[in-house]
KEKE-3310 file (N, C-alpha, C; in steps of 0.2 Angstrom, whole numbers, plus 5000, padded with zeros to 4 digits):
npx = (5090:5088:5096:5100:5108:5121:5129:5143:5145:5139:5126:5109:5104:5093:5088:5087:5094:5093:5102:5107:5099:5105:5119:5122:5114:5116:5118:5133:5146:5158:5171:5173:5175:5186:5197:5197:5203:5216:5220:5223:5231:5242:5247:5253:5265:5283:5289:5306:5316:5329:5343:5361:5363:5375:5382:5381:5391:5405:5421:5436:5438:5444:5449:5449:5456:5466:5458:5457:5464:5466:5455:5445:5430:5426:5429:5423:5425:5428:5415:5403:5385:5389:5398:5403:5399:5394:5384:5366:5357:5341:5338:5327:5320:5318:5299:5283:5271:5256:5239:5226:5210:5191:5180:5168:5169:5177:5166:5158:5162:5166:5154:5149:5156:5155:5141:5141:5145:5135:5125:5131:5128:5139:5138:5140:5133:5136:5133:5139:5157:5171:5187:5194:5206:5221:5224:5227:5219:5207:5203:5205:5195:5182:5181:5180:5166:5159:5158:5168:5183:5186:5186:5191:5197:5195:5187:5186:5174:5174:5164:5172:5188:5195:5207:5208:5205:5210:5224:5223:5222:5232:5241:5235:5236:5225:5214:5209:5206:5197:5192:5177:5180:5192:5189:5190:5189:5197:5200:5187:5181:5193:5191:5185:5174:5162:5163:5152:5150:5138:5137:5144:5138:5127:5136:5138:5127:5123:5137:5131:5119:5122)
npy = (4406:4422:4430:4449:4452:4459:4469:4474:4485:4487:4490:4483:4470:4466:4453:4438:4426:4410:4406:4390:4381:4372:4372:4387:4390:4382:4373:4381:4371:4371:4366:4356:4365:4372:4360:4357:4371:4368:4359:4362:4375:4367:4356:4371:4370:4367:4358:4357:4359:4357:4352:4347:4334:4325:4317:4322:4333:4338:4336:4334:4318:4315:4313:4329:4331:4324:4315:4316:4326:4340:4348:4353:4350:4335:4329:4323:4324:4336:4339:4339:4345:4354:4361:4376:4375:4362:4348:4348:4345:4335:4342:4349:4339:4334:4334:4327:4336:4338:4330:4318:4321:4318:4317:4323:4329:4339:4346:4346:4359:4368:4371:4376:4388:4395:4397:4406:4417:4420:4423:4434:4445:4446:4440:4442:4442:4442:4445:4433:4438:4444:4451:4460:4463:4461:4468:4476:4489:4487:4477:4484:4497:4489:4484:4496:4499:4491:4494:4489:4491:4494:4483:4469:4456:4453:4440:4430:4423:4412:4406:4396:4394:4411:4418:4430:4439:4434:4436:4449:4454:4448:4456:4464:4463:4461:4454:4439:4427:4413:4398:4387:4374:4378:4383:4383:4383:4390:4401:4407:4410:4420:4430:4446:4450:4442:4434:4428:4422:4420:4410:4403:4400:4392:4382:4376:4373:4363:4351:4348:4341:4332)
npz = (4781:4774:4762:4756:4739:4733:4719:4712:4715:4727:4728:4731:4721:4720:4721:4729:4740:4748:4762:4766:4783:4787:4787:4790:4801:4810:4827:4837:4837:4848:4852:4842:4835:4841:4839:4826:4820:4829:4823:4810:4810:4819:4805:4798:4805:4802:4805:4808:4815:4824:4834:4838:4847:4858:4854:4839:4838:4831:4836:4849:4857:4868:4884:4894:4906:4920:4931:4944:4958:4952:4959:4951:4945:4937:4921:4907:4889:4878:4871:4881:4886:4896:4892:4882:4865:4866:4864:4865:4877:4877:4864:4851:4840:4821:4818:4815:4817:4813:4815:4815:4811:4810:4797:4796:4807:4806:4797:4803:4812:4803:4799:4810:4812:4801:4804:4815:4809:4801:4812:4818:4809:4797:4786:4767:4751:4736:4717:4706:4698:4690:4686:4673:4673:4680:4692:4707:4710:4709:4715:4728:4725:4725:4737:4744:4740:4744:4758:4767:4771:4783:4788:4800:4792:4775:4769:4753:4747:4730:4722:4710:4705:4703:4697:4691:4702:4713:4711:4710:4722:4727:4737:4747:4763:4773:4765:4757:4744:4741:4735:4736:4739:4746:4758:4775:4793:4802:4792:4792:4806:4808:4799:4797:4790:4777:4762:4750:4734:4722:4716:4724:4735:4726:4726:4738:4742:4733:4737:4751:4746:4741)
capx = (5092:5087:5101:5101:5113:5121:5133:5150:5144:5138:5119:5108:5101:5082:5088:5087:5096:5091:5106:5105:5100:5109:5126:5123:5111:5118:5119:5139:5149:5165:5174:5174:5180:5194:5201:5199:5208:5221:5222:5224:5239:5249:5249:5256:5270:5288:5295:5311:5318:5335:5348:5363:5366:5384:5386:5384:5395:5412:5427:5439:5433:5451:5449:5452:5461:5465:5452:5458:5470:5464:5449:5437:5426:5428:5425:5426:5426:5423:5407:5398:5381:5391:5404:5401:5401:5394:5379:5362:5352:5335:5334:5323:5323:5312:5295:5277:5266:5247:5234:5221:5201:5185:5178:5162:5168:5178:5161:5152:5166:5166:5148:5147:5162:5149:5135:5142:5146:5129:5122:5132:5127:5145:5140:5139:5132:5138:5134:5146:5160:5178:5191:5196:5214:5222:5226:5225:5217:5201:5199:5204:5187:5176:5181:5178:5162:5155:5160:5170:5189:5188:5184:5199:5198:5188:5187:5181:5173:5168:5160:5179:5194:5194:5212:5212:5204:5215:5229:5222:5218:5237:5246:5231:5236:5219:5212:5209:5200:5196:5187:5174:5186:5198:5186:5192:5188:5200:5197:5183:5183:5199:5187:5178:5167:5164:5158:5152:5147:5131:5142:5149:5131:5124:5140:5139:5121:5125:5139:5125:5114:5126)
capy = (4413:4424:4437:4450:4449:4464:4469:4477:4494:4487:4490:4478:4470:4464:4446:4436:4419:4406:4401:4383:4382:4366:4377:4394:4390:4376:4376:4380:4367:4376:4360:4355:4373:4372:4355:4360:4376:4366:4355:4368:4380:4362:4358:4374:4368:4363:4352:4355:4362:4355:4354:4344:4332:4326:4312:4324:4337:4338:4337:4328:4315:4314:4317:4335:4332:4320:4314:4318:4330:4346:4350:4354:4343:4327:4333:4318:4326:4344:4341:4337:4348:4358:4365:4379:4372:4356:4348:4350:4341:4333:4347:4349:4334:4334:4331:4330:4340:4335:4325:4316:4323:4314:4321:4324:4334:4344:4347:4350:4365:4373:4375:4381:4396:4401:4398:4410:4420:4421:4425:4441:4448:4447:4437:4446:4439:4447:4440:4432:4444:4445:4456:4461:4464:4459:4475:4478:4494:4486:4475:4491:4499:4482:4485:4504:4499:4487:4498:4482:4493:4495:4477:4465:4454:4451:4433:4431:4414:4411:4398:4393:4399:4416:4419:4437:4441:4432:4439:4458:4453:4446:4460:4466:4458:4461:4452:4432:4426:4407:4395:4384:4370:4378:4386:4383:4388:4395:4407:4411:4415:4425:4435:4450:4448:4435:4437:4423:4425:4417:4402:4398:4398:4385:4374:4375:4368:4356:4348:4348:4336:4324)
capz = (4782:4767:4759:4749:4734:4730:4713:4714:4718:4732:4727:4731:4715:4719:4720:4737:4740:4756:4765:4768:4789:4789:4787:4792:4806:4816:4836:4835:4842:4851:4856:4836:4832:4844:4836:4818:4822:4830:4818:4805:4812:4817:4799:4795:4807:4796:4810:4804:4820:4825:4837:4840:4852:4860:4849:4831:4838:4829:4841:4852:4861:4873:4892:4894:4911:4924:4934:4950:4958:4949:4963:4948:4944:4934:4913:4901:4884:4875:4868:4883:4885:4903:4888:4875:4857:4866:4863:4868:4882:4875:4862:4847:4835:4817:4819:4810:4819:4811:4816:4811:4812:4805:4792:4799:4815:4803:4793:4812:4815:4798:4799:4816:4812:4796:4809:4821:4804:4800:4817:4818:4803:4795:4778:4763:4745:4730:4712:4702:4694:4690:4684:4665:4673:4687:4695:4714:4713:4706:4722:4732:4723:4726:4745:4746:4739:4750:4763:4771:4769:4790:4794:4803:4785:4772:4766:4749:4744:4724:4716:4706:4705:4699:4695:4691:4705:4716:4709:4712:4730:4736:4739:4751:4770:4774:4760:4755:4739:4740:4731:4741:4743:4751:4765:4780:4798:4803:4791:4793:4811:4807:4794:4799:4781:4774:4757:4746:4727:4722:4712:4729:4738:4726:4726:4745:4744:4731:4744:4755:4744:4740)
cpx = (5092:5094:5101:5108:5115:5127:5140:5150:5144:5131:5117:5102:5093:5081:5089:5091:5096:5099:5106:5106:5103:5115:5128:5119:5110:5118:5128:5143:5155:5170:5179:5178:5188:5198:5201:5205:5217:5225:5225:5231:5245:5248:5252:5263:5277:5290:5300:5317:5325:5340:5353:5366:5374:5386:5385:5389:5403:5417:5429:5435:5440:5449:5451:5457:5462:5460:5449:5463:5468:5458:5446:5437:5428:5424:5429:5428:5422:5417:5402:5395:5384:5394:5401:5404:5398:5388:5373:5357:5344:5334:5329:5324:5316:5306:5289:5274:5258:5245:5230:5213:5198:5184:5169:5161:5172:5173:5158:5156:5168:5157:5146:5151:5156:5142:5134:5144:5139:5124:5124:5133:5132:5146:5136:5138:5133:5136:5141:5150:5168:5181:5194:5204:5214:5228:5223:5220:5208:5199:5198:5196:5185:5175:5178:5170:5154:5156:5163:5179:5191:5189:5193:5203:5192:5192:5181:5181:5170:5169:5167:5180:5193:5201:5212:5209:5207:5222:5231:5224:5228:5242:5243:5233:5228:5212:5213:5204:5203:5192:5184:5176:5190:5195:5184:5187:5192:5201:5193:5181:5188:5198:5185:5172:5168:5158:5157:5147:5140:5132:5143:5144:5128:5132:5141:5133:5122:5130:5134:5120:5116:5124)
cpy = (4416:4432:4440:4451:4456:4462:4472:4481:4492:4489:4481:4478:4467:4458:4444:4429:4417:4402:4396:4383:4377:4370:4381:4393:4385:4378:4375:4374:4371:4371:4360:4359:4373:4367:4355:4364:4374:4363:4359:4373:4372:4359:4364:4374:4365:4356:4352:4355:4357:4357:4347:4340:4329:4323:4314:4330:4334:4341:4332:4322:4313:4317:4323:4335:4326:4321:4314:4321:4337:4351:4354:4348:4340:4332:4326:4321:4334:4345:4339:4344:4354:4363:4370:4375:4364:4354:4349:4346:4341:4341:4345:4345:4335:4329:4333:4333:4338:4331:4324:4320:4319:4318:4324:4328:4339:4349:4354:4358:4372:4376:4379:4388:4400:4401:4406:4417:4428:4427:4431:4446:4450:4442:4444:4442:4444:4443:4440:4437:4444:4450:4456:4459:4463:4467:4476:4485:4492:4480:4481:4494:4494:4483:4490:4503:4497:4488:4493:4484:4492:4487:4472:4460:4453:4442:4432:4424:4413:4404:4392:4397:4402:4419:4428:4443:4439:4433:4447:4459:4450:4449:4465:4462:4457:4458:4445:4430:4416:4404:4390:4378:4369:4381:4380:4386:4392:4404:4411:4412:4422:4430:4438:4449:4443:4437:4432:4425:4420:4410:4398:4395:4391:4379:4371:4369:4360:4350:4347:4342:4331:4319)
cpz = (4775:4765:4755:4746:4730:4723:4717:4714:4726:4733:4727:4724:4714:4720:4727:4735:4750:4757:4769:4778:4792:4787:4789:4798:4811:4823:4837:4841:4843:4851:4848:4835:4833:4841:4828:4819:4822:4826:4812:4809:4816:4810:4796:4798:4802:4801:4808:4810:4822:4828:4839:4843:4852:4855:4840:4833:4838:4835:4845:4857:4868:4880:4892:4901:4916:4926:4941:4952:4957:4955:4959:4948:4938:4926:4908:4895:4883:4872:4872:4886:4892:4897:4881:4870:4861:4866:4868:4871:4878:4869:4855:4840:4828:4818:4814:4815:4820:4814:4813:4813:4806:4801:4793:4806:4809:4799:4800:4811:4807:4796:4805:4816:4806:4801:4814:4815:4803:4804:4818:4814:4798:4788:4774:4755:4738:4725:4709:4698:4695:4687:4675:4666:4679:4689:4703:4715:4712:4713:4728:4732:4726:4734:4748:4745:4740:4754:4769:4773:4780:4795:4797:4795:4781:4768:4762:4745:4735:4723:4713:4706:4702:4700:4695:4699:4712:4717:4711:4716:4734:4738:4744:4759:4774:4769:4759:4750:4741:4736:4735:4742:4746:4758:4771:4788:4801:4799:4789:4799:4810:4799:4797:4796:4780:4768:4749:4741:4727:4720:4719:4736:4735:4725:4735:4746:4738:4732:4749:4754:4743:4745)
residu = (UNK:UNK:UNK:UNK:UNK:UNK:UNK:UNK:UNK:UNK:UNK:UNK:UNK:UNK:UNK:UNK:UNK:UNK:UNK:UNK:UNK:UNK:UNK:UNK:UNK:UNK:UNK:UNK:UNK:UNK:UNK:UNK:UNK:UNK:UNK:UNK:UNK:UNK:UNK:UNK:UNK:UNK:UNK:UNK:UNK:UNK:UNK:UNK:UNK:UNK:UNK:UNK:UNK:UNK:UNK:UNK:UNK:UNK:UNK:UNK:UNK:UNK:UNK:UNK:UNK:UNK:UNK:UNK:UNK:UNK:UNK:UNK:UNK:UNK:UNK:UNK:UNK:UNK:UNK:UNK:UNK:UNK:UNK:UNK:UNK:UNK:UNK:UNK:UNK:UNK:UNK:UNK:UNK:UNK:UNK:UNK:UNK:UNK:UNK:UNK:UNK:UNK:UNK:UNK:UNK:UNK:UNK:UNK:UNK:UNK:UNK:UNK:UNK:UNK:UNK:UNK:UNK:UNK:UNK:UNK:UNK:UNK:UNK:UNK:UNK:UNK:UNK:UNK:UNK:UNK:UNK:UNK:UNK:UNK:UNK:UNK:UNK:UNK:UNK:UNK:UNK:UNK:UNK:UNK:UNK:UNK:UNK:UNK:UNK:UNK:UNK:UNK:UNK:UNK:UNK:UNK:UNK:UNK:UNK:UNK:UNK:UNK:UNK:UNK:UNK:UNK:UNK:UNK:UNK:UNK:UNK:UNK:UNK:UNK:UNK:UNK:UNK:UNK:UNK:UNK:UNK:UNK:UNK:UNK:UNK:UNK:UNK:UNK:UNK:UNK:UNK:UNK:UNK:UNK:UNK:UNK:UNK:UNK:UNK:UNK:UNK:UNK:UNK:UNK:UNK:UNK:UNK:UNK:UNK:UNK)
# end
């Protein structure tokens, strides 16, 4: 698949790049998708969640009443789960969340979300470029000027880390600067744009050759 390459006006500059059809032009697998995905939002899971049952809650543990006689019903002690302040039947104990995935279905599903990326005309090639200053208003422009200000997100991949441009970028909710190590699928489905520098093109195909 052939792209042109524009600048940070958002002109295109003359220059073409072939994005590799083993990445962008896979038959998508969905299955994969869904279990990356998964996998991906439970690790963002803490498992911290917590509730305590009979035997950590503080208080007496003395028969509240005879056992018979009274015509209520029978109540051993005050912290059992019938009683306010008493503990809580089967509840939420600390847990891990994560699972495990191959590395080669995680691959399948991160090339079929750029595939399906691809195929709806939703990549964008920019050449390389960074910022003098880390000022938000300077990504603001870059956006206005790619005309990308309306889309759901823009997800922007370079080559390395570009600190000041990452910095511009994280007080936008609608904005993600990555570096091609940290690309994801889930964020790139959950991109409108997706807009990779020409840095982050050839380090995609140079993974690719290994």
């Amino acid at each position: 698949m052939e792209v042109n390459v524009l600048n940070v006006s958002g002109k295109e500059t003359g220059a073409k790049v072939q994005l590799p059809e083993s990445i962008f032009g896979i038959e998508p697998n969905d299955h994969a998708i869904y279990l990356d995905v998964k996998q991906y939002l439970a690790n963002q899971r803490q498992g911290t969640h917590k509730s305590k049952q009979r035997n950590e809650i503080a208080g007496s543990t003395r028969k509240l009443y005879k056992q018979k006689g009274t015509g209520g019903a029978r109540a051993g002690g005050i912290k059992s789960p019938l009683f306010n302040g008493g503990g809580r039947v089967f509840g939420p104990q600390p847990r891990d969340y994560s699972f495990k995935l191959n590395k080669k279905l995680k691959s399948l599903a991160r090339n079929s979300a750029l595939s399906y990326k691809a195929k709806d005309n939703n990549i964008l090639v920019l050449e390389d470029f960074n910022f003098d200053t880390i000022k938000t208003k300077n990504y603001i422009k870059l956006e206005a000027d790619l005309n990308v200000t309306n889309d759901k997100t823009l997800l922007v991949v370079a080559g390395a880390e570009n600190n000041n441009v990452y910095l511009s970028s994280r007080n936008l909710k609608k904005s993600k600067v990555i570096s091609v190590e940290q690309l994801n699928t889930y964020d790139v489905l959950n991109a409108g744009k997706l807009l990779l520098t020409t840095g982050a093109v050839k380090t995609l195909e140079e993974a690719l050759a290994k």
